[in-house]
N, C-alpha and C positions, 0 to 999 in steps of 0.2 A: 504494500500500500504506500503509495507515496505521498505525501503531505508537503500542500503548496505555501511556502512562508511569504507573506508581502514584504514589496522590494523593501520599502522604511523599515521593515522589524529587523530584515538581513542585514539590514547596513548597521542599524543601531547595534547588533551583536555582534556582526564582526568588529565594529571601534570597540566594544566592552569587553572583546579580546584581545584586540590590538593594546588595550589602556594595559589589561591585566599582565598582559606579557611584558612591559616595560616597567609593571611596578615589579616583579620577579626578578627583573634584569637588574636592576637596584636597589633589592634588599640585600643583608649583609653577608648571606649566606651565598650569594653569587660573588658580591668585592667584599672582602675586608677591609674594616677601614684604621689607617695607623694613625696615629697621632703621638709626635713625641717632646713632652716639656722636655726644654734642658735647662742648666745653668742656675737653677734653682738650687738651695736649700731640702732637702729632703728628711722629713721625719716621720720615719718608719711608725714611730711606736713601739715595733714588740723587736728592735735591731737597734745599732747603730745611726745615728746622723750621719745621714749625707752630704758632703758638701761639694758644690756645684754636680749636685747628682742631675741624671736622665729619670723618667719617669714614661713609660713606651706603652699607650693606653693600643692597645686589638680589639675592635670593636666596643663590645660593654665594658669589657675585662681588664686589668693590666697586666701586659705582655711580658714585662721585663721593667726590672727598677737596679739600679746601681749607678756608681761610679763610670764604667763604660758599657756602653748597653751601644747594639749594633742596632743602628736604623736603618729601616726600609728605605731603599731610593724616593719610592710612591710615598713616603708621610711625611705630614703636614707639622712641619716643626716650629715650636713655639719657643720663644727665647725668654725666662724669667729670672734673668740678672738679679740680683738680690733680693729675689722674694723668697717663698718658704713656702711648702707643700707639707701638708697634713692631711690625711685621712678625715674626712667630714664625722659631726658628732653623731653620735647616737644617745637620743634622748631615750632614758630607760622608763617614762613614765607619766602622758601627758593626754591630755584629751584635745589632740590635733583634729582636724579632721570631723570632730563633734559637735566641735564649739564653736562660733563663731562673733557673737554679742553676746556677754553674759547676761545683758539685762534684755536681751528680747528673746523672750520664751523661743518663740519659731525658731531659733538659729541653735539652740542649746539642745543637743540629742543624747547627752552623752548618760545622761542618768531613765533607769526603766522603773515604771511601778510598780507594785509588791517587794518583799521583802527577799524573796526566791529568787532569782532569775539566770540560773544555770546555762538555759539554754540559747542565752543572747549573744553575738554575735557582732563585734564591732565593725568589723572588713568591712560588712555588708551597706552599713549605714555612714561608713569613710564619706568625707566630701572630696572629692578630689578636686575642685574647683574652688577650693573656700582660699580667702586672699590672706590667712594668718602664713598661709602655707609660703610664700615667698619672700613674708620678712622675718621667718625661721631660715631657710635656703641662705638668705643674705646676711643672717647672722652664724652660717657656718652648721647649721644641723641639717644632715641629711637625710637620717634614717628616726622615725619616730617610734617608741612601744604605745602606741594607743589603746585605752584602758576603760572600761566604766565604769562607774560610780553610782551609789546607792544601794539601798537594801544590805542585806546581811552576806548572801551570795551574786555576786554584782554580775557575774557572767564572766567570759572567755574574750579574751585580749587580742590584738594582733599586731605585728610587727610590719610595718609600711613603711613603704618608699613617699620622699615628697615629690615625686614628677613620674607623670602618667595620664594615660585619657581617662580610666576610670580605677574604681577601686579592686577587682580582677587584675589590672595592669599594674598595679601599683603593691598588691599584697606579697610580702616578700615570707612572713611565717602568721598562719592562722590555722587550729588558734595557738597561740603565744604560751596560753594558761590559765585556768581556772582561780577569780579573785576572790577573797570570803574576809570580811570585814571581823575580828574577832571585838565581841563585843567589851564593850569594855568594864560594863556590870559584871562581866565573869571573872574578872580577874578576883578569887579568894572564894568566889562562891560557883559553884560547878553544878549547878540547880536552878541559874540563872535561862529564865528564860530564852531570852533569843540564843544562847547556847544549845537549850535541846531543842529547840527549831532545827538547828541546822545540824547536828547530830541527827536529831529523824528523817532529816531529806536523806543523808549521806545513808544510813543507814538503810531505808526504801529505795536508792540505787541501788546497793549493795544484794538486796533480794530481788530489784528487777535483773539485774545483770544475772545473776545465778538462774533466774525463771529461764531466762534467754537461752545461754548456755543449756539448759534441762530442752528447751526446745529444737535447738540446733542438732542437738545431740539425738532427737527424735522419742523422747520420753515423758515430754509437757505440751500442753497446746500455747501457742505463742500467747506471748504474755501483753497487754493491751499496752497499746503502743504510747511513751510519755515522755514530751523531747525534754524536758527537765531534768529525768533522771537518767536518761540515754547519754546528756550533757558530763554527765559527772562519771559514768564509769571510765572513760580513761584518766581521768584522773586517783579513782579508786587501783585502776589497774597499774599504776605508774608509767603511765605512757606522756603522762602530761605535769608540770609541774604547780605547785598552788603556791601562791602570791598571797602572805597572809598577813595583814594590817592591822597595828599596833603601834600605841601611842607613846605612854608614859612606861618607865620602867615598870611598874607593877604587870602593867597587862603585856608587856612583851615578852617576861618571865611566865605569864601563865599561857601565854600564848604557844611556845616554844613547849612547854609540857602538855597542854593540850595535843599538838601536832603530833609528838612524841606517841600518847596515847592513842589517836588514829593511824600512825605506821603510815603516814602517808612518806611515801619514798624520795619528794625530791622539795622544801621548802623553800620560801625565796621569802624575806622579811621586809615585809616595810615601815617603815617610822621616821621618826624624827633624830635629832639629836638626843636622847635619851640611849639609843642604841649604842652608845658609848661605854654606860654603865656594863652593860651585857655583852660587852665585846669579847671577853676571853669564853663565854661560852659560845659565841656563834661562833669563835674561830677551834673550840674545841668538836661544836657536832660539825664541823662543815657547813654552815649557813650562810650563804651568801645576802646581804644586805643593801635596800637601795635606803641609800640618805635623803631625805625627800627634803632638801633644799636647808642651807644654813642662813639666811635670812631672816632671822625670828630672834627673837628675846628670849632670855631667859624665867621660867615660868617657876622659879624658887629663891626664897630669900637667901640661901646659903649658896648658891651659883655664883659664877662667874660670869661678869657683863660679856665675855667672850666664850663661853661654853657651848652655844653653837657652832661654831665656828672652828672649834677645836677637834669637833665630834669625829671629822674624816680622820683626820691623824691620827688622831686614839683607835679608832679602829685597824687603820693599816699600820701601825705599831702593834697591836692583837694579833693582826694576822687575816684577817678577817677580808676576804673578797667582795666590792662591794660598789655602788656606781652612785654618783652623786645624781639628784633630781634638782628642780627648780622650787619645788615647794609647792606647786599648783596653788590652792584658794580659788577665792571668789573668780578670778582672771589668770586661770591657767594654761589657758589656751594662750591669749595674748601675752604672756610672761616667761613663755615658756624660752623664747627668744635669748633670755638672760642664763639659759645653763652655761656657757663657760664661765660666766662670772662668779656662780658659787663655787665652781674648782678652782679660778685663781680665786677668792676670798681663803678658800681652805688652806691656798699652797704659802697662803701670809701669816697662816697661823698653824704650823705645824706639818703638814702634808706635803712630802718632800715634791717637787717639780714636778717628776716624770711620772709617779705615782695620778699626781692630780691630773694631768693630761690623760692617762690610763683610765680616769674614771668616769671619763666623757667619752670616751670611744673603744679601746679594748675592750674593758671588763664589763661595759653594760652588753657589748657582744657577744661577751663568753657568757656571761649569765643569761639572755636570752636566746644563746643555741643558736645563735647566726656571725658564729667569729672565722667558721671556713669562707663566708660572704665580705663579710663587714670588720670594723674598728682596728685594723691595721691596713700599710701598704703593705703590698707583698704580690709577685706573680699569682695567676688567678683569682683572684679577689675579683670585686666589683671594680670599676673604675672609678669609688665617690671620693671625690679629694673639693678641697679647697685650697687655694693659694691667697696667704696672707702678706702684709707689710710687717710682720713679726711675731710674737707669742700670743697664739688665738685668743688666751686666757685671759687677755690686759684689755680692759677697756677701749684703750685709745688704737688699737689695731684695726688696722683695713684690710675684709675680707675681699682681694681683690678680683678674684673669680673661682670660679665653682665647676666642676664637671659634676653632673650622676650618671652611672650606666653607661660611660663613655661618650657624653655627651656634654655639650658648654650648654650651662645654664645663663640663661638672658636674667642678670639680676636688677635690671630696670622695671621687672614685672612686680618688684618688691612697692607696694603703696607708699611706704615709708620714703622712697627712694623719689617715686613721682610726687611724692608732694616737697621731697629737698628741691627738688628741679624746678619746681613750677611756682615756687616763690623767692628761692635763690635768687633768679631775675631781676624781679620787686626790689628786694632789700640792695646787690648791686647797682639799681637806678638810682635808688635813695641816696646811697654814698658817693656818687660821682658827683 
């Protein structure tokens, strides 16, 4: 049977394969593409400094980083005479992507109703078009852990990229990890309600999963289907780690025995500066710890006006593996921008140098299972670097460009940036 196609439709599909065949012909996978900084500064992170090192980006990837690194005839070589290349941050803990206006409801997603909510999902509800996202980029973070907030079980995390057309293109680990707010009436009392709240969800995973299993196994009729506790068995199973939040020493001390008591397999702590007090036991069970920002007062009469501040040092003095946050609050999203400056605050008060640079980009990568990817240079890695005019950590440093993914990031897309440009002018006229 032959089927006659009108001449308009033929021609429209042949150009619609004509287009397709020349986007094939240059995607990456037909050319690679080289690109090689030189002449730069080069800091590894988890090696040696570079000086006047190469940096040899292969498409997403980098190819090759040292002292003499062989370029391609074909790449595009960049000359960064006295600048300095570092590895973009990773923020271990921020509601990017969720948040947008703290004070207009519509723009704020990052927190779900009920006290449960195991089975939430932040990837999904990423904005990948939200404008925080480029004057983070501009301030040198490249990789964000994105988190939600509320309830008792907040839900499952994930690890994003900031550049992408949507949240699918942009999710680099989902989920991240299971977060559960330990409450903080349970510290001393273990009959505290929202305690056995979330003891009986974990506990009613624990017998769906088994129903499952009885099922699978062909000896149970499947057991009714509940994305809530379906949420939590791999974390019962230890396939996923739990992110468990705690305040003041008291409740970080019952928190950590709590945990103990659930055998959950792989803990990840967060708090305040308090987590200083309990530093020699999280560096005794292997607890890794995120510092949720040193910006804050001291909240006791017998403190030191600097005991936040101190908090990183004490712990990596402990021993203790650990990443620094920005503190979130009210404008966590919009503040979030300010993480290297709690690592340089720390590295004025205790926190040897490299250490503090480690705790903005290695170690929040190794703690969140994406350091074969992220938070150092190194062959195969990502290609997310930044190039500054000196130590990221100091205020007065110019992030002077950005790659992600082997890509230069346009940071005039940064709001912050268009509105220095767009009244710089003004004030210029004024003074002539």
């Amino acid at each position: 049977m032959n089927i006659r196609i009108p001449g308009g439709i033929a021609n429209g599909l042949r150009l619609g394969l004509a287009l397709a065949a020349c986007v094939l012909a240059m995607s990456p996978a037909a050319a690679q593409q080289f690109t090689a900084l030189t002449g730069a500064t080069v800091h590894p992170v988890d090696g040696e400094v570079i000086e006047d090192g190469v940096v040899l980006i292969e498409g997403r990837n980098i190819g090759a980083i040292g002292a003499q690194v062989e370029i391609p005839a074909d790449a595009t070589v960049i000359d960064l005479d006295g600048s300095h290349i570092y590895p973009g941050f990773v923020h271990p803990l921020s509601a990017l992507g969720l948040t947008e206006i703290s004070s207009v409801a519509g723009t704020v997603d990052n927190t779900e109703m009920g006290a449960i909510n195991a089975a939430l999902r932040v990837e999904v509800a990423f904005n990948h078009d939200s404008a925080l996202l480029p004057v983070n980029v501009a301030g040198g973070i490249l990789t964000t852990h994105t988190v939600p907030s509320g309830g008792l079980i907040r839900g499952r995390s994930a690890v994003m990229n900031m550049e992408g057309w949507s949240w699918e293109d942009m999710t680099i680990k989902a989920p991240a990890g299971m977060h559960i707010d330990f409450p903080a009436g349970a510290a001393g009392d273990s009959e505290n309600d929202d305690l056995k709240k979330i003891e009986s969800v974990l506990d009613a995973a624990q017998d769906w999963h088994k129903a499952m299993q009885a099922f699978e196994a062909g000896n149970a009729p499947r057991p009714a289907r509940n994305a809530q506790l379906e949420a939590l068995v791999p974390l019962l199973e230890g396939e996923m780690p739990l992110f468990l939040y705690a305040g003041k020493e008291k409740e970080i001390v019952a928190a950590l025995d709590w945990a103990e008591e659930q055998e959950f397999e792989r803990v990840i702590l967060v708090g305040g500066p308090d987590l200083q007090y309990v530093a020699d036991r999280l560096a005794a069970d292997n607890v890794p710890a995120i510092l949720n920002g040193v910006y804050t007062m001291p909240t006791r009469r017998w403190e030191a006006y600097d005991m936040a501040y101190q908090a990183a040092g004490k712990l990596h003095e402990a021993g203790v593996k650990f990443a620094i946050g920005d503190g979130g609050g009210g404008f966590g999203a919009t503040n979030a921008r300010n993480l290297p400056f709690h690592a340089g605050s720390s590295a004025a008060f205790g926190l040897p140098k490299d250490a503090a640079l480690k705790s903005v980009t290695l170690w929040p990568a190794e703690i969140l299972g994406i350091d074969d990817q992220l938070g150092s240079l190194a062959a195969g890695k990502r290609a997310s670097l930044i190039v500054t005019s000196g130590d990221p950590l100091e205020v007065m440093t110019k992030i002077q460009r950005v790659w992600i993914d082997g890509e230069e990031y346009d940071l005039a897309r940064s709001k912050h940036r268009q509105l220095y440009e767009r009244y710089k002018g003004r004030i210029e006229a004024e003074t002539e």
